[in-house]
MARZAZA-103268 format. One line per field, with one value per residue: residue number from 1; residue in three letters; y, x, z of N, C-alpha, C in turn. Coordinates in Angstrom, 1 decimal, m for minus. Each point is the difference from the previous one (the first is absolute). Layout:
N
num = c(NUM, ...)
residu = c(ALA, ...)
n.c2 = c(Y, ...)
n.c1 = c(X, ...)
n.c3 = c(Z, ...)
ca.c2 = c(Y, ...)
ca.c1 = c(X, ...)
ca.c3 = c(Z, ...)
c.c2 = c(Y, ...)
c.c1 = c(X, ...)
c.c3 = c(Z, ...)
//
This chain:
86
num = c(1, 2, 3, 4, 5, 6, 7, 8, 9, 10, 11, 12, 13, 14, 15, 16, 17, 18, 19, 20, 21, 22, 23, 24, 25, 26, 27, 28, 29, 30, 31, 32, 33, 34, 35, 36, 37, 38, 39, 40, 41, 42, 43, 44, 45, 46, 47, 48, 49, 50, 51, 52, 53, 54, 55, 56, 57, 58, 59, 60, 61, 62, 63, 64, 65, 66, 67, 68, 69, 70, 71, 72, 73, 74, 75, 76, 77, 78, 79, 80, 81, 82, 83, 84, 85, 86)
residu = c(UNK, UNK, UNK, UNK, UNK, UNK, UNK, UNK, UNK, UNK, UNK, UNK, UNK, UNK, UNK, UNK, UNK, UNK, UNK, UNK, UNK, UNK, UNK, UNK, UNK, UNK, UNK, UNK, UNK, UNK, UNK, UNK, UNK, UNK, UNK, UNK, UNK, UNK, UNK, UNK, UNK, UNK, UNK, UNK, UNK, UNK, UNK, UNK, UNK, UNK, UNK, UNK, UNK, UNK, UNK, UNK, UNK, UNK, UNK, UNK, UNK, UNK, UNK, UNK, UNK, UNK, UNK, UNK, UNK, UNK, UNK, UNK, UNK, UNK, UNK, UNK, UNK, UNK, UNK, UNK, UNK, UNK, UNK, UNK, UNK, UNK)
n.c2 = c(4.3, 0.8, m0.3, 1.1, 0.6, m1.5, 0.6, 1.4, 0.1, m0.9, 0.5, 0.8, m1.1, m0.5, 1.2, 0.2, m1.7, 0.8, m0.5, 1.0, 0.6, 1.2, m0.5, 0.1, 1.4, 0.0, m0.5, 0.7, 1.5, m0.6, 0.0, 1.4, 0.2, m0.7, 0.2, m0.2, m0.6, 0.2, m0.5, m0.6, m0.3, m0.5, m1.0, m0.2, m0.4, m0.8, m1.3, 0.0, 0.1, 1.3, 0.2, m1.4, 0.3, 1.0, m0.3, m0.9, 0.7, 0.8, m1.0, m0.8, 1.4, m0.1, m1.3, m0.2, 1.1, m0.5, m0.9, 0.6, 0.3, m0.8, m0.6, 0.9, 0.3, m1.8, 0.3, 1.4, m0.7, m0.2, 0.8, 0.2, 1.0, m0.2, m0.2, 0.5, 0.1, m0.6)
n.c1 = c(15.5, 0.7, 1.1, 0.2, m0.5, 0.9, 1.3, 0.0, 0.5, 0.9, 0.6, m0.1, 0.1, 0.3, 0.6, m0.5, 0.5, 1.0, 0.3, m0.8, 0.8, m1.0, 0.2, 2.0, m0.4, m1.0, 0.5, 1.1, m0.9, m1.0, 1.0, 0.5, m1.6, 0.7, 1.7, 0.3, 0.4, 0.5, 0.2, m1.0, 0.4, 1.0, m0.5, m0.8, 0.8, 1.0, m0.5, 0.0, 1.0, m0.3, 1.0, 0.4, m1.1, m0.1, 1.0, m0.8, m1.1, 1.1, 0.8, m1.0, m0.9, 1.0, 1.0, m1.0, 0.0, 0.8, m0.4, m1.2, 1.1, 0.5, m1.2, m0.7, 1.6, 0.0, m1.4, 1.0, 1.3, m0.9, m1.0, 1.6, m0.1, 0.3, 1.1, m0.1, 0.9, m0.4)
n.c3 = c(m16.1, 0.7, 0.5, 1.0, m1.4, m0.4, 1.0, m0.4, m1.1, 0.5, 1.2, m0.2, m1.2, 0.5, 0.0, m1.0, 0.0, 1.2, 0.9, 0.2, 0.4, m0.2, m1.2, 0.3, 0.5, m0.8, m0.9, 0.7, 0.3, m1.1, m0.5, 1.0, m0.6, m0.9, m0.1, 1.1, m1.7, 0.3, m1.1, m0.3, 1.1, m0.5, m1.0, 0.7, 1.3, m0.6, m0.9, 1.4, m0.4, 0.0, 0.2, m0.2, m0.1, 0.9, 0.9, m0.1, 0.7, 0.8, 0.4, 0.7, 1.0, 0.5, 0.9, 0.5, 0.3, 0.7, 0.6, 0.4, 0.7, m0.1, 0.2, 0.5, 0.5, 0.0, 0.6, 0.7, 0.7, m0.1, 1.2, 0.4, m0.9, m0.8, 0.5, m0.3, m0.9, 0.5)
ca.c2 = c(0.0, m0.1, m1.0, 0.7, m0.1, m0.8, m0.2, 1.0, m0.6, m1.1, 0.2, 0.9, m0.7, m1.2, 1.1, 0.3, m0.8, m1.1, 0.2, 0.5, m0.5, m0.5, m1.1, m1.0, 0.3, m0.7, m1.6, m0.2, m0.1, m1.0, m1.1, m0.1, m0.4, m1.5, m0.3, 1.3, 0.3, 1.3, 0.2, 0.6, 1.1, 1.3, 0.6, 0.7, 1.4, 1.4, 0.6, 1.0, 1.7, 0.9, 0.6, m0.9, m0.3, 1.2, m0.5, m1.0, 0.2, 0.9, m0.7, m0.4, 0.8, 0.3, m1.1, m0.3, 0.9, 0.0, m0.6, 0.7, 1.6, m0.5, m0.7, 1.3, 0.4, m0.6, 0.3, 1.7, 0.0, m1.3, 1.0, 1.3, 0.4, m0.5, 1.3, 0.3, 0.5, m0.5)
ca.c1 = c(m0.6, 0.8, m0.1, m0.6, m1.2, m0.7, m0.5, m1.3, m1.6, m0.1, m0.5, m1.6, m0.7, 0.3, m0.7, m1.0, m0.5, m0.2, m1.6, 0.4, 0.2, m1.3, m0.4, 0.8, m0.7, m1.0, 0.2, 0.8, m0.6, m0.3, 1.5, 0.4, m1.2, m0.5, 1.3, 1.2, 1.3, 1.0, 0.4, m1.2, m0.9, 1.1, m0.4, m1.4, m0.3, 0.2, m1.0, m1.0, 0.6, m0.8, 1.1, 0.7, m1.4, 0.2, 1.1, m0.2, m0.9, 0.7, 0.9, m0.4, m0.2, 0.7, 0.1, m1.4, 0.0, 1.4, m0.6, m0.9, 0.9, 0.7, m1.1, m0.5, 1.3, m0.6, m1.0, 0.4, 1.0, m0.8, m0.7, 0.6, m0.3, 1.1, 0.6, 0.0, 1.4, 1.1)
ca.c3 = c(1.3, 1.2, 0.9, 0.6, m0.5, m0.3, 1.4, 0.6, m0.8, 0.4, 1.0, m0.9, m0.5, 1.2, 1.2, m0.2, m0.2, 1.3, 0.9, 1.1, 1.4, 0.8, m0.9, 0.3, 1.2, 0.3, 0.3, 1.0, 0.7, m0.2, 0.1, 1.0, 0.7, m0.5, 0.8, 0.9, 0.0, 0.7, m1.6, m0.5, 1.0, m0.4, m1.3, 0.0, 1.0, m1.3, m1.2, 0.4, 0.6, m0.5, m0.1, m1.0, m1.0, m1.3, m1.4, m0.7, m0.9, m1.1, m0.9, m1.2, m0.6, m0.7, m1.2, m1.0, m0.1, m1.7, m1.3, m0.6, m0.6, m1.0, m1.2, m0.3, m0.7, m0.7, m0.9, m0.4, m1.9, m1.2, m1.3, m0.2, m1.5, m0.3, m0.1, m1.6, m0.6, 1.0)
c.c2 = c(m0.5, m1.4, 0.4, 0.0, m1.0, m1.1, 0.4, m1.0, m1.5, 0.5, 0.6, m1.2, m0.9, 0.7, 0.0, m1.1, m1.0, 0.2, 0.8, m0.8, m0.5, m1.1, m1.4, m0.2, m0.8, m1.6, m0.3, m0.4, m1.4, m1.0, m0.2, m0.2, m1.5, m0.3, 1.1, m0.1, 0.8, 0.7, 0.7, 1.3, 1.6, 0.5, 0.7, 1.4, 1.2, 0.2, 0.7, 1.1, 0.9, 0.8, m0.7, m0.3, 1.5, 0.4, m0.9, 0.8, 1.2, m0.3, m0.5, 1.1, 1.0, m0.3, 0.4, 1.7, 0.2, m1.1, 0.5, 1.3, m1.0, m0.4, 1.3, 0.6, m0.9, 0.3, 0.8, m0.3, m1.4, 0.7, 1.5, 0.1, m0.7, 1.5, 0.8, 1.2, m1.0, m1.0)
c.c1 = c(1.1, m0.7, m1.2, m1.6, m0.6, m0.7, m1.3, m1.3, m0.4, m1.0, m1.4, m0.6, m0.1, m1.5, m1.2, m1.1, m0.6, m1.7, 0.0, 0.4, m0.7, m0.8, 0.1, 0.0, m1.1, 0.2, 0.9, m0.6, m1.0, 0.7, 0.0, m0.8, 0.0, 0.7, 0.9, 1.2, 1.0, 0.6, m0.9, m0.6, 1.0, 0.1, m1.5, 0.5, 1.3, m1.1, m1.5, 0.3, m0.6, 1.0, 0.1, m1.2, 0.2, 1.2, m0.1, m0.9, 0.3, 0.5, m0.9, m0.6, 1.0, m0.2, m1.4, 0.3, 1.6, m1.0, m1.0, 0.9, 0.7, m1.0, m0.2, 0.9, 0.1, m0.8, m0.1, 0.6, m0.6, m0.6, 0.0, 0.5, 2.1, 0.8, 0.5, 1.6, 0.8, 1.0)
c.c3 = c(1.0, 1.3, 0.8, m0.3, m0.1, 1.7, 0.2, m0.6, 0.1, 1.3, m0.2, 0.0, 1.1, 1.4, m0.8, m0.5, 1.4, 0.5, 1.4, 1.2, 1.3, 0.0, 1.0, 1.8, 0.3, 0.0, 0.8, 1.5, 0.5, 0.5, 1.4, 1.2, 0.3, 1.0, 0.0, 0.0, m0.1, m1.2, m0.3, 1.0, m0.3, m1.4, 0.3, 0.2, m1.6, m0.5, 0.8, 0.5, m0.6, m0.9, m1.2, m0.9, m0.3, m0.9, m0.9, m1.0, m1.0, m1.1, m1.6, m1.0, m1.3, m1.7, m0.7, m1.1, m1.3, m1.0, m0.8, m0.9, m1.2, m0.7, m0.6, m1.4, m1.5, m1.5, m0.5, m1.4, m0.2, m1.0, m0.4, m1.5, m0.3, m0.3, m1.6, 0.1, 1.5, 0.0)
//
């Protein structure tokens, strides 16, 4: 497995374990209800962007989706007949 691949599937796994973003939107918000700090009032206003939650939510989709294709692939050659004169 090339450098590259092992990037990809880090990332996959990483993407497909996080929490939506919308998630991180909501307690921000909260946050910045409480107090108006100017840090915080600039992390809300990314993680509520509509734009950057459907990238997010792609992303994971993805990710969720190679995982299911590789479990799937998995259980093919687990319970695939052993190959015979090979």
């Amino acid at each position: 497995m090339g450098a590259d691949e092992v990037g990809g599937h880090l990332w996959r796994e990483e993407a497909a374990k996080r929490e939506p973003m919308s998630r991180d939107a909501e307690t921000l918000a909260r946050l910045v209800a409480y107090d108006h700090d100017e840090f915080e009032t600039e992390l809300y206003e990314a993680a509520a962007d509509p734009d950057a939650q459907a990238l997010d939510d792609a992303q994971r989709s993805y990710a969720g989706q190679y995982r299911r294709r590789v479990r799937r692939l998995h259980e093919r050659a687990r319970h695939a007949p052993p190959n015979e004169g090979a």
